[in-house]
N, C-alpha and C positions, 0 to 999 in steps of 0.2 A: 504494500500500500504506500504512495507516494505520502511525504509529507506532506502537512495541512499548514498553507502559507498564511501569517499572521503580518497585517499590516505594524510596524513598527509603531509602540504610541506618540514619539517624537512626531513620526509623519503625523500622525492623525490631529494629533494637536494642532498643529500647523496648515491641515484644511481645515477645520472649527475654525480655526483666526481667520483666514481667510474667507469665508462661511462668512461668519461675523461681522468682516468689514463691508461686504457685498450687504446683507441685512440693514446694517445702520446706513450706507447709501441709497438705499432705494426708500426706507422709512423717512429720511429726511426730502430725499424727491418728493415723498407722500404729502408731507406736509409741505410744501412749495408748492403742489397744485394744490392746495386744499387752501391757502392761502389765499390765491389766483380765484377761488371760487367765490370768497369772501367779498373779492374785490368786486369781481363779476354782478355778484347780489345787489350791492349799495348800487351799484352805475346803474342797475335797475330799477332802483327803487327801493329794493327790498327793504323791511328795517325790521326790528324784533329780533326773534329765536332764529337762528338757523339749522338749528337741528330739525330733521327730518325722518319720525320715525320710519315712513316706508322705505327710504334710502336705506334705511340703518337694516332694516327686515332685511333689503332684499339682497343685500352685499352680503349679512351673516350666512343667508340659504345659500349663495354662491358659492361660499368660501366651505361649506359647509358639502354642497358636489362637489369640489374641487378636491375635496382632501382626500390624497390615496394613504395618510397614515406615514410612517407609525403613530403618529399623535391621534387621542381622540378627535371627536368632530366637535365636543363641547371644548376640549383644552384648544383647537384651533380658533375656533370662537372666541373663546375668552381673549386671547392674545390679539384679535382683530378688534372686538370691542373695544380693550386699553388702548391700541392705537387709534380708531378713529373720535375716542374720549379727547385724546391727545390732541388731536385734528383740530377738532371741533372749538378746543379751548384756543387753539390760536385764530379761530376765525373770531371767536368770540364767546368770552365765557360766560356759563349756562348757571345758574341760580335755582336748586329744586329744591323742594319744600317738603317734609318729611314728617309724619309724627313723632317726636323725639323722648325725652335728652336723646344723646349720643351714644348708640351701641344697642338700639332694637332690630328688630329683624324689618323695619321698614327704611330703616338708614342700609343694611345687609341688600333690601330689593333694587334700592336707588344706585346703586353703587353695579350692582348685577346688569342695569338696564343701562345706564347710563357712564359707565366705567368712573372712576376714580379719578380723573382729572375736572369732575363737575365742585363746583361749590353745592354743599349738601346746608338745607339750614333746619335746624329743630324747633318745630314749634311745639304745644303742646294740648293739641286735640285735633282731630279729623277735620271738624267743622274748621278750624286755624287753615289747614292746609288749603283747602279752597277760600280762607279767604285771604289768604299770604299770594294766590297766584289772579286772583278775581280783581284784587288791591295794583295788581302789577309788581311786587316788591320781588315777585320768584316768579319765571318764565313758567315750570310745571310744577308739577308737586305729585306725590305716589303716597296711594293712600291703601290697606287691605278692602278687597274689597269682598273674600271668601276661603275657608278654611274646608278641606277636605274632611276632617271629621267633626266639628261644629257648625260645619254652614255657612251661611251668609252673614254681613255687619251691618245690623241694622243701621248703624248712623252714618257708614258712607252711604247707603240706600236711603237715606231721607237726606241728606244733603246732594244727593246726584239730583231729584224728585224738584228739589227747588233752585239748583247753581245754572247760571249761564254755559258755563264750561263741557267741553267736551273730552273723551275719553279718546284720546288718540295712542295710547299704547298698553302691552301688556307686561306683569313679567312674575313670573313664579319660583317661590323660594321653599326648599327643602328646609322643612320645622325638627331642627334637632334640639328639645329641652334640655337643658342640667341644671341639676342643684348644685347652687353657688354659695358657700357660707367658709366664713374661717372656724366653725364648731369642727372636731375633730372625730366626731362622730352621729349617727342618726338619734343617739338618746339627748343629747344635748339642746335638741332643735324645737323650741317653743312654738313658734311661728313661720309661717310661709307665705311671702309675698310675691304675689306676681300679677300680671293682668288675667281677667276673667275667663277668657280665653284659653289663655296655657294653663290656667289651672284644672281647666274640663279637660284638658286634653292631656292632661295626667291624671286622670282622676282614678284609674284604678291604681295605679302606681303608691298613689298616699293613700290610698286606703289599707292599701298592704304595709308601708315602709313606716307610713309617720302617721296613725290613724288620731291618735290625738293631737297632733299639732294645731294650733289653730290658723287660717288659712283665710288673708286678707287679700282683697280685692285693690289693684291700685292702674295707675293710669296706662302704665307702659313696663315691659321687662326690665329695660334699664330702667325706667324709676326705681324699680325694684330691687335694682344691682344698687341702689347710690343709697337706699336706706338700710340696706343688710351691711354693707359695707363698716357702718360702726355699731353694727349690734351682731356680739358672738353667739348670739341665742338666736339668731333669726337665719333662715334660709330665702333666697331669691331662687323663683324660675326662668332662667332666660340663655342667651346662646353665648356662644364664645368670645364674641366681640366686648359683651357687656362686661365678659368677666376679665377680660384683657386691660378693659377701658377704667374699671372699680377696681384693679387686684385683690380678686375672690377666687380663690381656689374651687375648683370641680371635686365637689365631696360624691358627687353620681352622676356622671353622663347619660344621656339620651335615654331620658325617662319619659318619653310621652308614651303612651299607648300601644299608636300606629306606628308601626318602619315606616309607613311610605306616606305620614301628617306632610301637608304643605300645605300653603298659602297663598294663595292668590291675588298678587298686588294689581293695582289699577294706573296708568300715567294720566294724569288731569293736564288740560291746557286749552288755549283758546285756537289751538290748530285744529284742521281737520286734514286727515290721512288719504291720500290716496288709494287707488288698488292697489293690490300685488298678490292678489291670487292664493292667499294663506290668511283671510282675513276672519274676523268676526265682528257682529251689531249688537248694540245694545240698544234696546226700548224701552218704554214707559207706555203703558196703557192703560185707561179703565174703559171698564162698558157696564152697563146697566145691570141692574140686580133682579137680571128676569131668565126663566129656564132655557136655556140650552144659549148662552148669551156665550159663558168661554169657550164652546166648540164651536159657537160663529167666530169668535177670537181667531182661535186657530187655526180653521179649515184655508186661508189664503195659503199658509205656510203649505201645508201636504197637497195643495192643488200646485204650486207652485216647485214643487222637490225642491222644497227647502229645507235643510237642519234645524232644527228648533235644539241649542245644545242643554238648554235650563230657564226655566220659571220657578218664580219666588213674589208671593204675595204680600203688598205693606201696608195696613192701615192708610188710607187717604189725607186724613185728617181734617176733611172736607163737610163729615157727616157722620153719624153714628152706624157702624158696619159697613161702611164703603172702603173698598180698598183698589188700590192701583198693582198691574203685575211688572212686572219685573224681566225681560226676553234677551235670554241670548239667543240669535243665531247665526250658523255658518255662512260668512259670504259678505259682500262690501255693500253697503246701499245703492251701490251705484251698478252694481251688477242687474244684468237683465231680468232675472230670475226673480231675485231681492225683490226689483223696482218693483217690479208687479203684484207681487203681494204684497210689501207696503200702503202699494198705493189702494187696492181692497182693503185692506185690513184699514184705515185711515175712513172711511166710508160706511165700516160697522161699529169704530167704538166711539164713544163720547170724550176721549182725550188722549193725543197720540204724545208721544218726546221721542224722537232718535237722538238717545245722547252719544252719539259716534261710532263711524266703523275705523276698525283699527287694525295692525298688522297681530296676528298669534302668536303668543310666547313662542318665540324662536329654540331657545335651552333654558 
């Protein structure tokens, strides 16, 4: 058997540097026409945001066929999103608005959706964030808008019900819970703070581990992290960023429930999205409180072969027992298909809203 030739690792190093220097040339190319596009806008006219979530969609699916590997198609991603974050911020930098403090899982989505070269601002409640971007003080804002094992947020769903603003982007974040305390063990643990939310979504977990603890309800995971922080008797539920950000040790990792809890964040702004063929709508509907009124609702969609992906019913607040629905579905408003049943369905209820089509959580 002939021997098995090994490339020398001196050589090898030496195409990575090489590698590397080709990389950092053509990224900086990147940004010289991204610059040049900057330019192009303003001698337009253009003025505001320039970020564009369907650009942003339709370059990650690109890049996303294009990759023969070995890298994932999410790690390629990621590494395009950071660069066109980068972009972006020299064309002009972006201002999003987040439910905060610093180190929730909605700062984790902003960051996801928008890379790490945005200014990230924390306000401190949902209703804030539309009104931080409705004010003009922050271009978008990401607000949750649904948890795969609790549901839907009722207050972004009554703040979408009444906000000017439109939902032009998606972006979904894997919910990994831990217990965050300097107590050095589970008997020591009085209390457990975290938002409502995470604590349903641990809830068989303390029923089992910490069944008498008592178990406060507070506005965000990191607030949660920043008042555990000087009490050794208390436990926080929140993610790793929180616990980086309050130095709290992880006395128990990835304590929710479900392996596969995520979250459903929303991008708010006063853009609207174009196609790009990976889309979803959102609506707002009521009709009348008379029999077979929600299968007149619905039937445009299945005349139409349209996806209907979820309904969610909310109190109106209009009238005692009247309530408004809540429609996702597949496809852009502007699609032929869409259009047509829109424009039916618009003709059988008594209050229509498309609060935006938008590109689908890409990773």
């Amino acid at each position: 058997m002939p021997p098995i030739s090994i490339t020398p690792l001196v050589e090898l190093r030496e195409k990575i540097d090489a590698v590397d220097a080709q990389i950092l040339q053509l990224i900086n190319q990147r940004a010289r026409y991204a610059e040049e596009v900057a330019k192009t806008k303003l001698a337009q006219g253009e003025s505001g945001s320039f970020y564009r979530p369907d650009r942003e969609s339709l370059v990650l699916r690109r890049i996303q066929d294009l990759n023969a590997g070995p890298l994932s198609n999410e790690t390629a991603m990621r590494f395009f999103r950071e660069l066109m974050s980068a972009c972006l911020a020299l064309e002009k930098p972006l201002d999003v608005a987040f439910l905060g403090p610093e180190g929730t899982f909605s700062q984790q989505a902003t960051f996801k959706h928008f890379g790490h070269a945005v200014k990230t601002v924390p306000v401190t409640s949902i209703s804030a964030v539309f009104n931080a971007v409705e004010n003009g003080s922050c271009a978008f804002g990401v607000v949750p808008i649904e948890n795969s094992t609790e549901g839907v947020i009722s207050h972004t769903l009554d703040c979408l019900l009444t906000s000017t603003l439109q939902i032009c982007g998606e972006v979904e974040i894997r919910v990994q819970q831990n217990l965050l305390t300097h107590a050095k063990n589970l008997n020591e643990i009085t209390e457990i703070y975290s938002h409502a939310q995470s604590l349903a979504q641990c809830r068989q977990w303390l029923e089992t581990h910490l069944p008498n603890a008592i178990q406060t309800s507070v506005s965000s995971n990191a607030e949660a992290a920043r008042l555990v922080a000087s009490n050794p008797n208390a436990a926080a539920i929140a993610g790793r960023i929180a616990a980086e950000i309050y130095d709290l040790p992880i006395l128990n990792a990835n304590i929710e429930d479900d392996a596969k809890n995520t979250t459903r964040f929303i991008i708010i702004g006063e853009q609207t999205a174009v196609q790009t063929g990976h889309d979803k709508t959102t609506l707002v509907v009521s009709t009348n409180n008379q029999s077979g009124a929600l299968y007149r609702m619905l039937e445009p969609f299945a005349k139409a072969n349209v996806d209907m992906l979820s309904i969610e019913s909310r109190p109106s607040r209009q009238g005692l027992w009247e309530y408004v629905f809540f429609i996702d579905i597949a496809g852009h408003r502007d699609d032929e298909n869409v259009a047509n049943a829109l424009t039916e369905l618009k003709a059988k209820v008594s209050m229509f809203k498309c609060l935006g089509s938008y590109p689908q959580a890409v990773f």
